[in-house]
Each structure stands twice: as structure tokens, then as C-alpha cells.
PyMOL CGO cylinders between C-alpha atoms (Angstrom):
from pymol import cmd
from pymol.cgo import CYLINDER

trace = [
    CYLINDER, 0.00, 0.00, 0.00, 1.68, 3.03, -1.49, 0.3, 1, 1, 1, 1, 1, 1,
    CYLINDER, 1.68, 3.03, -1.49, 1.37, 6.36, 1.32, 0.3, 1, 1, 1, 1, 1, 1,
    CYLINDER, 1.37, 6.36, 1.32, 2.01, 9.44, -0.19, 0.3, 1, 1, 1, 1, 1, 1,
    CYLINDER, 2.01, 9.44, -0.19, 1.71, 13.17, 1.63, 0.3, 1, 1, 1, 1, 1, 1,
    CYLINDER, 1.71, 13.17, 1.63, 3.46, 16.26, 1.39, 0.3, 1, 1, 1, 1, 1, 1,
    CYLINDER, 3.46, 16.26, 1.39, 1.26, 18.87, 3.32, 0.3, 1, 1, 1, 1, 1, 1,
    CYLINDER, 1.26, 18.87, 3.32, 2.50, 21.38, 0.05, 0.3, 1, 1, 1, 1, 1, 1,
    CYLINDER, 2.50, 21.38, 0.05, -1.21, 20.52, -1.54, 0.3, 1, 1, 1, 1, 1, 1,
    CYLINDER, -1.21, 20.52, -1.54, 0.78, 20.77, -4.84, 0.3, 1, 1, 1, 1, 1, 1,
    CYLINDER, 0.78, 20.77, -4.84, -0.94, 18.42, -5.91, 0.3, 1, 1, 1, 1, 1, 1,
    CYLINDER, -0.94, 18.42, -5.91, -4.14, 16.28, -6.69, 0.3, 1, 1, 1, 1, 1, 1,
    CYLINDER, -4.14, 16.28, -6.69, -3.09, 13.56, -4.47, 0.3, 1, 1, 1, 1, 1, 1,
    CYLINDER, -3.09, 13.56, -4.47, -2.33, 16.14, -1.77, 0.3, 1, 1, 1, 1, 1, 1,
    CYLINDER, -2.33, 16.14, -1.77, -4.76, 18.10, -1.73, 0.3, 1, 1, 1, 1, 1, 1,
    CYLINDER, -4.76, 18.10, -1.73, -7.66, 15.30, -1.89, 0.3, 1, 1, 1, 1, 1, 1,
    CYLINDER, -7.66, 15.30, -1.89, -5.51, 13.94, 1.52, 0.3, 1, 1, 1, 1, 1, 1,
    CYLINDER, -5.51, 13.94, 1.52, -5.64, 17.19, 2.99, 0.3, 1, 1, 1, 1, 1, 1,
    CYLINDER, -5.64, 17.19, 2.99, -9.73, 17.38, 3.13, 0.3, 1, 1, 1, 1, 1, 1,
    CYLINDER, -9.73, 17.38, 3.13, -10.62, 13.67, 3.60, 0.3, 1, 1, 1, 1, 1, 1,
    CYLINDER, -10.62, 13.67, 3.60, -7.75, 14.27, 6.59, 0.3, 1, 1, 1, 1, 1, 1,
    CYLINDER, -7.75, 14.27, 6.59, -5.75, 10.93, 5.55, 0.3, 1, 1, 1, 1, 1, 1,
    CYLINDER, -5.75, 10.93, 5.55, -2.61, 12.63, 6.51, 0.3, 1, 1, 1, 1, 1, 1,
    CYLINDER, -2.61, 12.63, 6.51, -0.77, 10.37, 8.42, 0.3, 1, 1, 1, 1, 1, 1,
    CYLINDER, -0.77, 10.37, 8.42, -0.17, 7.11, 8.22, 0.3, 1, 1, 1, 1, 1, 1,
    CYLINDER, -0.17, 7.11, 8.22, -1.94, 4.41, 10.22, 0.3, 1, 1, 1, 1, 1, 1,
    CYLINDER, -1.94, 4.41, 10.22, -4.33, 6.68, 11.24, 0.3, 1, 1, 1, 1, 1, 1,
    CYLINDER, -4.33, 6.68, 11.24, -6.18, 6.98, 8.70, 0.3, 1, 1, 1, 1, 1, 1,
    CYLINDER, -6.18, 6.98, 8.70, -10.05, 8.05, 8.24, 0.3, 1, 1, 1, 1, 1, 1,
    CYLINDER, -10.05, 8.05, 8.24, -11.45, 4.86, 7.41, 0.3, 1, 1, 1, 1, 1, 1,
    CYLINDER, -11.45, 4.86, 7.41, -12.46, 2.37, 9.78, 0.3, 1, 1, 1, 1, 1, 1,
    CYLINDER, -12.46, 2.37, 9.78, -9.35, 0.52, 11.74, 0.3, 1, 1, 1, 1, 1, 1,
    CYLINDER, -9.35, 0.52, 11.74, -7.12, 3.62, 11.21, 0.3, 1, 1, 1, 1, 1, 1,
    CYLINDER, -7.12, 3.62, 11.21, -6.71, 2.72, 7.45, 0.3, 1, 1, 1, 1, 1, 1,
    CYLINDER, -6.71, 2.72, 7.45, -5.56, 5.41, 4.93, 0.3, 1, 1, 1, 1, 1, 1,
    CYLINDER, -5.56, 5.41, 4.93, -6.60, 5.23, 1.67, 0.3, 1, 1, 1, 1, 1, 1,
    CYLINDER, -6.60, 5.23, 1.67, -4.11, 4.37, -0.86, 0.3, 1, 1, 1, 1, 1, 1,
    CYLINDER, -4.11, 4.37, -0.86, -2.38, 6.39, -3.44, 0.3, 1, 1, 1, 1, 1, 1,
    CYLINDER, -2.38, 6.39, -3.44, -4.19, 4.73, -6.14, 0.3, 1, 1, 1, 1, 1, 1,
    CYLINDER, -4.19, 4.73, -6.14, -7.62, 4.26, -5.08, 0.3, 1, 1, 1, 1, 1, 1,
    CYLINDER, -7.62, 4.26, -5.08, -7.29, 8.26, -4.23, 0.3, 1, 1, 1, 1, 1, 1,
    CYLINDER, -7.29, 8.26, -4.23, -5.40, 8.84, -7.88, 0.3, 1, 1, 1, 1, 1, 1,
    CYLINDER, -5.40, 8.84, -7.88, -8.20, 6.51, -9.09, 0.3, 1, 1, 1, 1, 1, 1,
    CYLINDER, -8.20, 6.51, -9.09, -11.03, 8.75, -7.84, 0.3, 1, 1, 1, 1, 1, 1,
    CYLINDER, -11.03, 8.75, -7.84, -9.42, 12.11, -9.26, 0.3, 1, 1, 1, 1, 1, 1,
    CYLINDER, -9.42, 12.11, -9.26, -9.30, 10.25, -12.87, 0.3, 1, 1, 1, 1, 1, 1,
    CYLINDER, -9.30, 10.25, -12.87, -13.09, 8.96, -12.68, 0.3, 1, 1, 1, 1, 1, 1,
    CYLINDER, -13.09, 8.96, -12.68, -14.30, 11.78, -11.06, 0.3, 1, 1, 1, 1, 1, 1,
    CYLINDER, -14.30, 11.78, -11.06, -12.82, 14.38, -13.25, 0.3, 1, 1, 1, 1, 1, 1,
    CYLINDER, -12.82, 14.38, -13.25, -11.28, 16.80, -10.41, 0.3, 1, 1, 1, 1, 1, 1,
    CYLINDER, -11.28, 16.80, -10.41, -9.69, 16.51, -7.48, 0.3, 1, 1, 1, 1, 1, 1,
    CYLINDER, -9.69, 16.51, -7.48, -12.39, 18.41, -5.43, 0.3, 1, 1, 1, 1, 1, 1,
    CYLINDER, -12.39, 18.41, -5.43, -15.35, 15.85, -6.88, 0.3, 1, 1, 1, 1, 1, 1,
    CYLINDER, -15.35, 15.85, -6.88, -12.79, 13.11, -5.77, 0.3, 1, 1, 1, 1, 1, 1,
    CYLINDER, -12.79, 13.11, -5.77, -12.90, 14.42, -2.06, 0.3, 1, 1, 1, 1, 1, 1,
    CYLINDER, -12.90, 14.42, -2.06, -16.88, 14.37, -2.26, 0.3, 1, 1, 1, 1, 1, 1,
    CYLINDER, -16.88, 14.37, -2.26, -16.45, 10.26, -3.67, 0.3, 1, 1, 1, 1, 1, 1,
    CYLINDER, -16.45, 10.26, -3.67, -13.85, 10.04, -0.75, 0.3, 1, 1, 1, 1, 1, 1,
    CYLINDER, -13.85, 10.04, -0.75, -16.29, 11.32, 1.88, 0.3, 1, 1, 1, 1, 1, 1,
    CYLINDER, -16.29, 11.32, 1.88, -19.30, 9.19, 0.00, 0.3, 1, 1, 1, 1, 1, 1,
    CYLINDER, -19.30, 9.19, 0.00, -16.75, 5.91, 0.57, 0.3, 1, 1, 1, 1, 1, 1,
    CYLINDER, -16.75, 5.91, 0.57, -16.22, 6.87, 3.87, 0.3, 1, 1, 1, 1, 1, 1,
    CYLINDER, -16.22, 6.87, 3.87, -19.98, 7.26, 4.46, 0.3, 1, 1, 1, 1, 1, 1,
    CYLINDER, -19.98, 7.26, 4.46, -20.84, 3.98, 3.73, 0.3, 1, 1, 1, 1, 1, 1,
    CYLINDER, -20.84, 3.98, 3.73, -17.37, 2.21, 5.28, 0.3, 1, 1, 1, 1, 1, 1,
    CYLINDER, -17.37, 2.21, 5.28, -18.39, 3.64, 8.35, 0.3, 1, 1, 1, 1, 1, 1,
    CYLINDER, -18.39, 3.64, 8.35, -22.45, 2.70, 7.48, 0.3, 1, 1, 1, 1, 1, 1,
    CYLINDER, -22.45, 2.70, 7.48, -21.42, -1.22, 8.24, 0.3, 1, 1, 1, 1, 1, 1,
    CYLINDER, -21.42, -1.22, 8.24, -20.59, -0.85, 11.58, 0.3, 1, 1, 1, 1, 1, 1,
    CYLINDER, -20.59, -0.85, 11.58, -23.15, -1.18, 14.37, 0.3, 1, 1, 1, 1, 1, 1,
    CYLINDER, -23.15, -1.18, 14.37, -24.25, 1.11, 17.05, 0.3, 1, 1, 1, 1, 1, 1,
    CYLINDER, -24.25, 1.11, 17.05, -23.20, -0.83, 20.56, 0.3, 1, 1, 1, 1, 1, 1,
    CYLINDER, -23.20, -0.83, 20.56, -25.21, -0.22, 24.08, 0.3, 1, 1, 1, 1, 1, 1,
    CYLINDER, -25.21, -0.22, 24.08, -22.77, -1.58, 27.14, 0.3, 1, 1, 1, 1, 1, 1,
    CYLINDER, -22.77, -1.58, 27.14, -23.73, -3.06, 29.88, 0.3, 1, 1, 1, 1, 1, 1,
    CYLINDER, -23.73, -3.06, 29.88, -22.54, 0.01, 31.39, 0.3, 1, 1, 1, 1, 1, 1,
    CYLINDER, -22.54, 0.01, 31.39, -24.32, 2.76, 29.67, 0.3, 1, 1, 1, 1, 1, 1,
    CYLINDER, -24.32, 2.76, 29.67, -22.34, 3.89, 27.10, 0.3, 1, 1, 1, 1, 1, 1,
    CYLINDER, -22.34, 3.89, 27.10, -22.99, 3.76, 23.65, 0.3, 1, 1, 1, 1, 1, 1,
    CYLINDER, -22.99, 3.76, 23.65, -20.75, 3.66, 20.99, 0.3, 1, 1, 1, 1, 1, 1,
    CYLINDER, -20.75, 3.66, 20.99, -22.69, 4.77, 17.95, 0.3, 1, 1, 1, 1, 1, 1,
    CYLINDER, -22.69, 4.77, 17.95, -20.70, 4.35, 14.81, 0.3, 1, 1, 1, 1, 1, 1,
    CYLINDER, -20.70, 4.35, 14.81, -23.97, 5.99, 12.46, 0.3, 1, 1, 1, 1, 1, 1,
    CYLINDER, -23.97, 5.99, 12.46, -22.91, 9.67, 13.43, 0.3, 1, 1, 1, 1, 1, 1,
    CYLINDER, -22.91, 9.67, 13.43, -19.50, 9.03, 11.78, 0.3, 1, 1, 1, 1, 1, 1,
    CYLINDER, -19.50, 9.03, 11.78, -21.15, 8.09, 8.56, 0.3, 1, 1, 1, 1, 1, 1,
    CYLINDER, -21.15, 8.09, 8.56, -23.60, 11.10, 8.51, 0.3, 1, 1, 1, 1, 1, 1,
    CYLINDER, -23.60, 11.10, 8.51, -20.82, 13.08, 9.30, 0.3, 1, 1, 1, 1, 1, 1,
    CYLINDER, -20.82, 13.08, 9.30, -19.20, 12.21, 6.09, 0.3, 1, 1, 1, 1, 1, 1,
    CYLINDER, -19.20, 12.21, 6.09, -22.44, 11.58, 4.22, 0.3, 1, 1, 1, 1, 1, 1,
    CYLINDER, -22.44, 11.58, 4.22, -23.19, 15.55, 4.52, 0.3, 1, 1, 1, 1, 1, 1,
    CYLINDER, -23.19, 15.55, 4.52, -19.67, 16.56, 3.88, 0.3, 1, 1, 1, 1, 1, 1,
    CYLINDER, -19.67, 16.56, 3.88, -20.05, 14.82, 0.42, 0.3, 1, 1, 1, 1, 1, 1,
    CYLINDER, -20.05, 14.82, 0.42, -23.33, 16.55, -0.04, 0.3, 1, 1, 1, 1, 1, 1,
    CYLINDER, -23.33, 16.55, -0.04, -21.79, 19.92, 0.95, 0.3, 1, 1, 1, 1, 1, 1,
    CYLINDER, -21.79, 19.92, 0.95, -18.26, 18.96, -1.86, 0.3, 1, 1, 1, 1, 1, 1,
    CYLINDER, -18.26, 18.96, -1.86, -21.12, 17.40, -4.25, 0.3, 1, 1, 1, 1, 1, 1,
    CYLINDER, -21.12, 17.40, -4.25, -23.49, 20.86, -3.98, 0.3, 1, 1, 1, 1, 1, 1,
    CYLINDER, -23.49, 20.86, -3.98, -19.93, 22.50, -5.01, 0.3, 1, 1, 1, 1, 1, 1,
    CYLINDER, -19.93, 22.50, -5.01, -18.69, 20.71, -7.58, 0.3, 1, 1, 1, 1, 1, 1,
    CYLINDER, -18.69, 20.71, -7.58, -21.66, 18.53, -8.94, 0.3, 1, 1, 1, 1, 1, 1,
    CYLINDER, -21.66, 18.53, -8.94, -21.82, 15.27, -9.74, 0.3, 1, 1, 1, 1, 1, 1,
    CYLINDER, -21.82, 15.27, -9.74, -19.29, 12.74, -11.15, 0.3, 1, 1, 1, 1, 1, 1,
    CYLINDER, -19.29, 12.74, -11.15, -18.74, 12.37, -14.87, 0.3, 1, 1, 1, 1, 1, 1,
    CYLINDER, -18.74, 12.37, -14.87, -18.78, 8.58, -15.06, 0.3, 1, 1, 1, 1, 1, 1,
    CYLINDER, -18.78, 8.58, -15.06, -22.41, 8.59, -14.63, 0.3, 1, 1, 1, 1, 1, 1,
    CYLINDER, -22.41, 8.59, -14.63, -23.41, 11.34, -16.81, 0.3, 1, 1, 1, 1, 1, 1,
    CYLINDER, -23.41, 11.34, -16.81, -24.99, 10.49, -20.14, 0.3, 1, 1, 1, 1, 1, 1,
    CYLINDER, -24.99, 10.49, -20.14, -22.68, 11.91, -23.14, 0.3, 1, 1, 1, 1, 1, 1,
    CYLINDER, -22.68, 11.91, -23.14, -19.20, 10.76, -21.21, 0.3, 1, 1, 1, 1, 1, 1,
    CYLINDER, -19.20, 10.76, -21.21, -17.18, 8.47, -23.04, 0.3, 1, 1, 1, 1, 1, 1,
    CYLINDER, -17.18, 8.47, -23.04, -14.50, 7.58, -20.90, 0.3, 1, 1, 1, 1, 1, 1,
    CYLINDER, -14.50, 7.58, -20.90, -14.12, 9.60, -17.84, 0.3, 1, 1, 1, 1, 1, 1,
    CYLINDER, -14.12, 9.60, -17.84, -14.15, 12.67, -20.51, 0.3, 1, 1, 1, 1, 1, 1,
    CYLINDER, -14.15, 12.67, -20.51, -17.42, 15.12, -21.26, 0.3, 1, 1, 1, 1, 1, 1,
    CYLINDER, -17.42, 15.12, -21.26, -18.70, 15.17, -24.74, 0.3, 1, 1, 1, 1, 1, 1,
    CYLINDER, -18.70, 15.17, -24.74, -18.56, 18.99, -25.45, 0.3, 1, 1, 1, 1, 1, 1,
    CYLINDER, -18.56, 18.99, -25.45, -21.48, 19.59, -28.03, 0.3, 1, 1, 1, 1, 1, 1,
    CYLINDER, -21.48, 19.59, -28.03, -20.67, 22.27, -30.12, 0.3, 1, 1, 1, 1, 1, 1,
    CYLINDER, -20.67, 22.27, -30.12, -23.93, 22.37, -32.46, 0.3, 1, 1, 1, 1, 1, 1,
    CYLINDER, -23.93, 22.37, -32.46, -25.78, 23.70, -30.30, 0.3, 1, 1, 1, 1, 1, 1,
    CYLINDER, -25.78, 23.70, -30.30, -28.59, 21.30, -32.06, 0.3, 1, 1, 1, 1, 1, 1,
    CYLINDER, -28.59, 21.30, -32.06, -28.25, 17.86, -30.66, 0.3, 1, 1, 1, 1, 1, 1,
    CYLINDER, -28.25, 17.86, -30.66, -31.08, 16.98, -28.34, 0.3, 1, 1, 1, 1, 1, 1,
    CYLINDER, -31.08, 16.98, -28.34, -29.65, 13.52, -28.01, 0.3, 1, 1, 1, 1, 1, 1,
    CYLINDER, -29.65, 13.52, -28.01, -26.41, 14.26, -26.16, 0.3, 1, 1, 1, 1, 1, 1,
    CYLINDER, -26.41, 14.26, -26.16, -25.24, 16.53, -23.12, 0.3, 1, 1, 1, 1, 1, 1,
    CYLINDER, -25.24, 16.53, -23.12, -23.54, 19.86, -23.25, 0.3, 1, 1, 1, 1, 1, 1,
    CYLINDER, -23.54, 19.86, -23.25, -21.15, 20.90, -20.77, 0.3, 1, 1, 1, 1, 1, 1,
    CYLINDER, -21.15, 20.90, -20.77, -19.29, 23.86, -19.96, 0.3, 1, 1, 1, 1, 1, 1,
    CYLINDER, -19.29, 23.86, -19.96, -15.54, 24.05, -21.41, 0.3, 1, 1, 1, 1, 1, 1,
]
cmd.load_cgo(trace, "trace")
């Protein structure tokens, strides 16, 4: 598992790091203290299109890594309830996904990863997007 972070944010890989907080490794945001790697990160830039859309995909993985986990009464009174950390990143991705929209892998017209720019101007069949 490849570990990569600066703290410059020169970069894609940085910078999506820097707002999941998987900064340092072994303690990681992901359940067990587990960092994400460099390529499932690099990964996430290339099918989301940016690097801020990959942080809202990071926060939605999160979300539902954290979703599996149960909510434990003890014997004692406490209560460890794991669902609060998976809303917590469930509305951070809504907040990054409000932002930046949606990914373009599931956008009709992307062939890909890339948009399909339609420059007719006449083509009900196919998506226009913003250069």
C-alpha cells in the first residue's frame, strides 16, 4: 500500500488527503485507522474528473465504510454509535457534491471519464457541458 503526503497541496493527491484528513499514516479516516491508498485516491481524481469531486467520492466511501458498523449499548451505559461518523461524512459529500456537482462517469454523453462537449448547439440527443 503506497502512502504518499506532502502537506504542500501541490498536488491532486495532496490536496484530496488534505480534506478527507488521511494525513498520516496508520491513522487513517477509514475504519481501523486505514488510509486510503495512493491509487484508489489517484483513481477517484481520474473517474471523477477533479480533485475536489474526488474528495466528495472520498467522503461518499467513507460514508458507507463507516455505514457497516453497528451502534453498541454496554452493559454500562455507554454507547458507541458508529452511524454519526457516517452522517458526518455523508453531509460533507453533499456539501463537496453541492460544489462541484456530480461525477462524470455517470453522466450520459461521457465516453470515458471525458465530457462530450457539443458544439452544435442542435443535438437533443447528447449533453452539453461547460468548457
Amino acid at each position: 500500500m503506497a502512502f504518499t503526503y506532502t502537506g504542500v497541496l501541490d498536488t491532486d493527491l495532496d490536496r484530496v488527503r488534505f480534506w478527507l484528513q488521511d494525513v498520516t499514516l496508520d491513522s487513517g479516516p477509514k475504519p481501523g485507522d486505514a488510509n486510503f491508498t495512493d491509487a484508489e485516491l489517484e483513481g477517484l481524481v481520474t473517474v471523477e474528473g477533479s480533485w475536489q469531486r474526488a474528495v466528495a467520492a472520498g467522503y461518499e466511501t467513507l460514508a458507507a465504510a463507516w455505514t457497516r458498523y453497528p451502534t453498541f449499548d454496554s452493559k454500562d451505559g455507554l454507547r458507541l454509535d458508529r452511524t454519526a461518523i457516517a452522517e458526518g461524512y455523508r453531509g460533507e459529500a453533499a456539501k463537496w457534491r453541492k460544489l462541484y456537482g456530480t461525477s462524470l462517469a455517470g453522466v450520459t454523453g461521457v465516453a470515458g471519464g471525458r465530457a462530450v462537449i457539443r458544439v452544435d448547439g442542435y443535438s437533443d440527443d447528447v449533453d452539453s457541458f461547460a468548457q
